[in-house]
N, C-alpha and C positions, 0 to 999 in steps of 0.2 A: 504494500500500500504506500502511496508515494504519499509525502506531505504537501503542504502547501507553505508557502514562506509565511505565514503567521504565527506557523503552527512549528517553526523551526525553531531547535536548539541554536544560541549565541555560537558565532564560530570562536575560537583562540584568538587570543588581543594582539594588535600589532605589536612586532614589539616598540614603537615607542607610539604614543599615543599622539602627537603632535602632528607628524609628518605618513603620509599614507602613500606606500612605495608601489610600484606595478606589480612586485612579487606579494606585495600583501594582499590584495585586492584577486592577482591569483591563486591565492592560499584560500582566500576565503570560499569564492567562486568551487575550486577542487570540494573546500569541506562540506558545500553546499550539493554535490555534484556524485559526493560521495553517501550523502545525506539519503538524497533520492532516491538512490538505488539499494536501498536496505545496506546500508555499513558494511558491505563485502571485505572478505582480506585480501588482499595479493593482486590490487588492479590500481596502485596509487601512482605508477605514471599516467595511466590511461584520463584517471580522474583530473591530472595536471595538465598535460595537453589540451583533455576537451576543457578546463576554467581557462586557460592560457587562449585559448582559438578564441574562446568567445569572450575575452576580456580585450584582448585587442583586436576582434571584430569590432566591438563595441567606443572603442576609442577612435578606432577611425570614421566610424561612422559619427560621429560626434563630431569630429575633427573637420570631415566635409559640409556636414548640416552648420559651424559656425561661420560667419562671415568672415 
């Protein structure tokens, strides 16, 4: 049963709270990715790549939509 992001556990805190890095934002994305698919062991590149694709999918797309 997949969750829904309301309904999700806090991922791991950056580690420093001030500054939010592209590795943190893919950490989180991974723990989020890993979440979904019932906490399996032994697929935590797979988890990183796909947070990692779709975190800077997402920043480019951002990056085109600003003026």
């Amino acid at each position: 049963m997949k969750r829904t992001k309301s309904s999700r556990p806090a991922p791991p805190a950056p580690a420093s709270s001030k500054v939010i890095t592209l590795d943190d934002k893919i950490r989180e994305q991974a723990y989020y990715h890993w979440i979904d698919n019932g906490c399996p062991n032994g697929d935590d590149l797979g988890h990183w790549f796909a947070a990692e694709q779709q975190v800077l999918t997402t920043l480019a797309e951002d990056h085109v939509a600003s003026p």
